[in-house]
matplotlib code that plots the C-alpha trace (Angstrom):
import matplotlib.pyplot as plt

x = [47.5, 45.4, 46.4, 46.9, 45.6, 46.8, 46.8, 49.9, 50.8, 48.3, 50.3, 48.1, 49.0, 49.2, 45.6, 44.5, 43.9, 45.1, 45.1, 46.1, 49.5, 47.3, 44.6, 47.6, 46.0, 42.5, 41.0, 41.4, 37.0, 35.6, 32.5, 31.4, 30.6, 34.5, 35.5, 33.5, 34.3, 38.0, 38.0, 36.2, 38.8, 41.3, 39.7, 38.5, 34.9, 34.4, 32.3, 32.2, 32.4, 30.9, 32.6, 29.1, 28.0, 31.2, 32.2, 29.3, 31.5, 34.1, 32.5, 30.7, 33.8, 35.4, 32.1, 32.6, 36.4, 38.6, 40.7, 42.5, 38.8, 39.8, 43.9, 41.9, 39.2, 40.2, 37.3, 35.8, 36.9, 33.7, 32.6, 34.4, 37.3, 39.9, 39.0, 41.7, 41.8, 41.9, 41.1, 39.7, 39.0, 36.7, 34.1, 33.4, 29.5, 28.6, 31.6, 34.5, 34.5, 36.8, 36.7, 37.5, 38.4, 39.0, 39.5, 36.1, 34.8, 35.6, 32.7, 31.5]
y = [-13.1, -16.0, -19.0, -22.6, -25.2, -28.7, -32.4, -32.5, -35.9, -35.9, -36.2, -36.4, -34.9, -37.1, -36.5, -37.5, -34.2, -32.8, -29.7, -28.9, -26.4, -24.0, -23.8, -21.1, -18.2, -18.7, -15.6, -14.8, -14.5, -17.9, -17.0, -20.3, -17.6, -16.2, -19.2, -20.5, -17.5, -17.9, -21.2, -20.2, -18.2, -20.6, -22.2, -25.2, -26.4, -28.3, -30.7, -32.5, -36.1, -36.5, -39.5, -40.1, -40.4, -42.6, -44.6, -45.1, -47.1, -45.1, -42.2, -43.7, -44.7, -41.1, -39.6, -42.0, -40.5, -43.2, -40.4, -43.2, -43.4, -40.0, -41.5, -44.6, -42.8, -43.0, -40.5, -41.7, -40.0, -38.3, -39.8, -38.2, -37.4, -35.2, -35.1, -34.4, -34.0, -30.4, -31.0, -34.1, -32.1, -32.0, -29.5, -29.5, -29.2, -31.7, -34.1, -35.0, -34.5, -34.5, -31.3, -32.6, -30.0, -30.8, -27.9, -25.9, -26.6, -23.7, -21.2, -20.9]
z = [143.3, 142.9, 145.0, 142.8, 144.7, 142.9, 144.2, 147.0, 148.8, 151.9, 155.5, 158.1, 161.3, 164.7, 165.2, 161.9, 160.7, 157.4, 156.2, 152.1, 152.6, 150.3, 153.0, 154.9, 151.7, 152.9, 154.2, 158.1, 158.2, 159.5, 157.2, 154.8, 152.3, 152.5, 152.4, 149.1, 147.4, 148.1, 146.7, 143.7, 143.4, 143.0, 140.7, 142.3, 142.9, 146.3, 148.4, 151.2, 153.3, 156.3, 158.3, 160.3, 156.4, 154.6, 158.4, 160.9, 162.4, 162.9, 163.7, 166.7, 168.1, 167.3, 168.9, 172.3, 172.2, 170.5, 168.6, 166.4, 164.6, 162.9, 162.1, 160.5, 158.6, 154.6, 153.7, 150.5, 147.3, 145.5, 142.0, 139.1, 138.2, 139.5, 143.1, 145.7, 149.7, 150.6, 154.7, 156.9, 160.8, 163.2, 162.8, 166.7, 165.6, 163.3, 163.5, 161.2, 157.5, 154.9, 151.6, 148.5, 146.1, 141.5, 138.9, 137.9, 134.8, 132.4, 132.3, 129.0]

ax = plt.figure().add_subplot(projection="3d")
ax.plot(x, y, z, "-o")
ax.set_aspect("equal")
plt.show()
C-alpha cells in the first residue's frame, strides 16, 4: 500500500528535530537510493536545506554546541509552491538540514 504523505502541523521535538509521522513507512535500509525511491513512491518529489547554507549564523553556533541553534532554525521554505517539511535533523556528517517534500508533477 502506498504511503500518502500530505502537509501535517510540524512539532518539533525538544531538540529541534522533526520528523513528518509518515517518515515511520520508510524502508528499514539507510541507503539514499531506498530512500528516494520510497518517496517517489509516495508521490512526492523532495529536496533539501542545508542550515550551514539558509543560517551561517546559526549553524556556527550549533557546530560550537549551542543545541538551541537547531530549536531556533526556521529552515527556509524552497521556491514554488506546495512545499512542506518532511524532517529538520542532524546528519552527524554534514550538519543540520531540513527535507522539504510537494506532490510530483503528473508524468505525462
Amino acid at each position: 500500500m502506498k504511503t500518502l504523505i500530505e502537509a501535517v502541523q510540524v512539532e518539533r521535538r525538544e531538540d529541534g528535530s522533526y520528523f513528518h509521522p509518515a517518515l515511520v513507512n520508510s524502508p528499514d535500509d539507510d541507503s539514499a537510493v531506498a530512500f528516494s525511491g520510497w518517496l517517489a513512491e509516495c508521490g512526492v518529489e523532495v529536496t533539501r536545506v542545508w542550515m550551514e547554507i539558509d543560517a551561517a549564523l546559526l549553524c556556527g553556533r550549533y557546530m560550537d554546541d549551542d543545541t538551541d541553534a537547531l530549536k531556533e532554525w526556521q529552515p527556509t521554505t524552497p521556491a514554488g509552491a506546495d512545499w512542506f517539511l518532511l524532517a529538520i535533523f542532524d546528519t552527524e556528517d554534514d550538519g543540520p538540514v531540513a527535507y522539504f517534500v510537494r506532490p510530483a508533477p503528473a508524468a505525462t
